[in-house]
N, C-alpha and C positions, 0 to 999 in steps of 0.2 A: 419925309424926304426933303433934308435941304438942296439950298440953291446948288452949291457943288455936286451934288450926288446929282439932282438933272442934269449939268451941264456932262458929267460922265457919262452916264446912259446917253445923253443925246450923241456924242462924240462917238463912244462904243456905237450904236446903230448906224450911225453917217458910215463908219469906216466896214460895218458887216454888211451894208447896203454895195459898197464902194467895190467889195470883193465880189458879191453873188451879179453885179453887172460885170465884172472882169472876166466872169468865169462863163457868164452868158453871151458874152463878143465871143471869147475864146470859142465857147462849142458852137458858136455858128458857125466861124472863121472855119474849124475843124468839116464839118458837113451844114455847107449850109440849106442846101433845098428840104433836109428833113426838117429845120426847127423853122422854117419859112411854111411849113406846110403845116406844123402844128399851131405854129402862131394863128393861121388860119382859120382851123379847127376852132380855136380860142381855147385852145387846154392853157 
């Protein structure tokens, strides 16, 4: 793996990191005491 091919993957991860927090604000925002309570849990 050259240098480019990291810098891709790194980019690609940053930006599928980027989504699965969007989408984790999102479902709290939606109900938040249930994912406040699992947070808890430590699921």
């Amino acid at each position: 793996m050259n240098y480019y091919d990291a810098d891709i993957q790194f980019k690609y991860e940053l930006s599928e990191r980027k989504i699965f927090r969007l989408t984790l604000v999102l479902s709290q925002d939606m109900d938040a005491e249930p994912c406040k309570n699992y947070e808890l849990k430590g699921g």
